[in-house]
N, C-alpha and C positions, 0 to 999 in steps of 0.2 A: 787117657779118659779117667774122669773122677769116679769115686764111686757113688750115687745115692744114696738117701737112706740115714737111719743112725749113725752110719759107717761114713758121710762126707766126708770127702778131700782125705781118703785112703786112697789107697793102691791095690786093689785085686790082687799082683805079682810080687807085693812089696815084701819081705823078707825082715823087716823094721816095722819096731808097731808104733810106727806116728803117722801125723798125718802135714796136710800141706797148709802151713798158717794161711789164716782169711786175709791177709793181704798180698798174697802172693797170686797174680792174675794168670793162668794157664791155656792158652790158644784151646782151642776142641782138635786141634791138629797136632799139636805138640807133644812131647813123651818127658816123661820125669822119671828114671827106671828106679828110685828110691827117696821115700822122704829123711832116709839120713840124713839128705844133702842139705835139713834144715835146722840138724843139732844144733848149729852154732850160731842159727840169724835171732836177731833181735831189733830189725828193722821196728820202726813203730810210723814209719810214712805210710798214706795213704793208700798207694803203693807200692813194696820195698821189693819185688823181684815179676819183670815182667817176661811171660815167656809168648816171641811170636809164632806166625802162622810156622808149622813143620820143626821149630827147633826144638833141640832134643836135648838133655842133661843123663849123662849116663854113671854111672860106679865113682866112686871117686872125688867126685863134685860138692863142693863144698861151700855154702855160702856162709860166709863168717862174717855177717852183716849189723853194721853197727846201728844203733835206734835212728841217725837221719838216713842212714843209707837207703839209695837203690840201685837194682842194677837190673839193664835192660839186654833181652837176646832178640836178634829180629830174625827173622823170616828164614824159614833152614838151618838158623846158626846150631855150628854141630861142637858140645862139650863136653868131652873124654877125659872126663877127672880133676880138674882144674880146679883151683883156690881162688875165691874171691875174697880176697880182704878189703872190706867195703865202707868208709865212714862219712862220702858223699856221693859219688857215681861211678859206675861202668854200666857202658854202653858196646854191646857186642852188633858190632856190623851184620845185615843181612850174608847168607852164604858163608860165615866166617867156620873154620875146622880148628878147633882149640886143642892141643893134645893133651893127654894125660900130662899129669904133675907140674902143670901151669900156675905158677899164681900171678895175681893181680893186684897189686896193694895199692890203693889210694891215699893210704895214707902208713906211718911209719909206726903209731900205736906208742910209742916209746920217747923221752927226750934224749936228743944229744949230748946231753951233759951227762957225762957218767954218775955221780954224785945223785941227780936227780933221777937218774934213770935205775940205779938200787936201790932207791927208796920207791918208787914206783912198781917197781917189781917184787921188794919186799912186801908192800902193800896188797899186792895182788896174790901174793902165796897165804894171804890169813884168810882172804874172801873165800865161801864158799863155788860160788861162781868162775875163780881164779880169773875174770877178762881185766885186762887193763883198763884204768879208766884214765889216766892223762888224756888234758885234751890236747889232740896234737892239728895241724893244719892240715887238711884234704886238701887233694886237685885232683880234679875230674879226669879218668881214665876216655879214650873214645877209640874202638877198632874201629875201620870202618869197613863197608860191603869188600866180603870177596879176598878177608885175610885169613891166612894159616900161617898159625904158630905153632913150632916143632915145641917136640918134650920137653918138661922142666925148665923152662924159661920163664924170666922172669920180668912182667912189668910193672915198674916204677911208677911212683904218683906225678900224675899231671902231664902223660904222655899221651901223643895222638897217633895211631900208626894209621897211616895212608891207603888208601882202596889199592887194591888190588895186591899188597907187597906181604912178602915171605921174611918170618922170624927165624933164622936158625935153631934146633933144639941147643938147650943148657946156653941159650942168647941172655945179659941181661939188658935189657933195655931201659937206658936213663934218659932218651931226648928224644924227639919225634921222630917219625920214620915216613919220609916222604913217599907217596902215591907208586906204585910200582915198582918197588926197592927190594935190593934181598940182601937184607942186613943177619950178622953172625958175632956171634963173638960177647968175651966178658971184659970193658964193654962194649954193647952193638954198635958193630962199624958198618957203614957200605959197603956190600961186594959187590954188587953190579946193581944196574939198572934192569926191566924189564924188557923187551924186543916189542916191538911193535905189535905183532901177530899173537904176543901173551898179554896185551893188553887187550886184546878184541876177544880176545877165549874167557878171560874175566866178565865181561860185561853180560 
């Protein structure tokens, strides 16, 4: 709940004295436990960080969102410290359980070319702002309803993981992850499929 007043788009419990940019949309349901978590955004969409009905962003939570970016949490989605590195979309699935030390990068922020990539980063150590500013290509991130991803895993640009499926913690994930899958590993391989009667307990 926001607060009224002089004081809009604070936090009563907030322990950080900011508040929640005007384009960040927050459910009357939903919990933001600190606007720390908006040190780093610099979304300038209409839009740049949706929160739905009951989800919640807790300690840790970090949206590092770049001026197109947005990112969306739907319905329950629960997020326990997580990075969003954001330069066009994440899309967090209904019911999804994100763990601490998560990140998400949609994009790489840097080029592959070494050569270009120290002069990119030299540039950025003069700014006061220190962000990168290469433009580098997005792909759109999307979890969908009903995903848990363990600790400190990490998703890649332009990955989809599947309803219902389990990320291993310290998983990196570089390629999709099909519907009811419990991929592990650096990097995420299959380990199994889901059973029938765990696809009915998601739903």
């Amino acid at each position: 709940m926001l607060e009224a007043g002089p004081s809009a788009r604070t936090l009563p419990w907030d322990w950080y004295p900011g508040a929640i940019p005007e384009n960040v949309v927050v459910d009357d349901h939903a919990f933001v436990e600190t606007t720390f978590s908006f040190h780093l955004y610099r979304s300038e969409a209409p839009v740049g960080v949706r929160y739905g009905p009951g989800s919640a962003t807790y300690l840790g939570t970090m949206f590092d969102v770049g001026p197109r970016g947005q990112v969306t949490l739907g319905e329950c989605a629960l997020v326990h410290g997580a990075r969003f590195i954001c330069d066009t979309s994440i899309a967090i699935g209904d019911f999804a359980l994100i763990s601490w030390n998560t990140v998400f990068m949609d994009s790489y922020r840097v080029p592959r070319d070494t050569d270009l990539r120290r002069t990119v980063v030299q540039e950025a150590a003069r700014r006061a702002d220190r962000f990168l500013s290469h433009e580098q290509e997005a792909a759109a991130i999307r979890v969908e309803r009903n995903v848990w991803v363990g600790f400190e895993a990490c998703v890649l640009p332009g990955v989809t993981i599947g309803e219902g499926s389990i990320v291993g913690a310290r998983s990196v994930v570089f390629d999709d992850v099909p519907p009811f899958t419990v991929v592990a590993g650096n990097p995420a391989r299959v380990i199994r499929s889901l059973t029938q009667g765990a696809r009915r307990d998601a739903r």
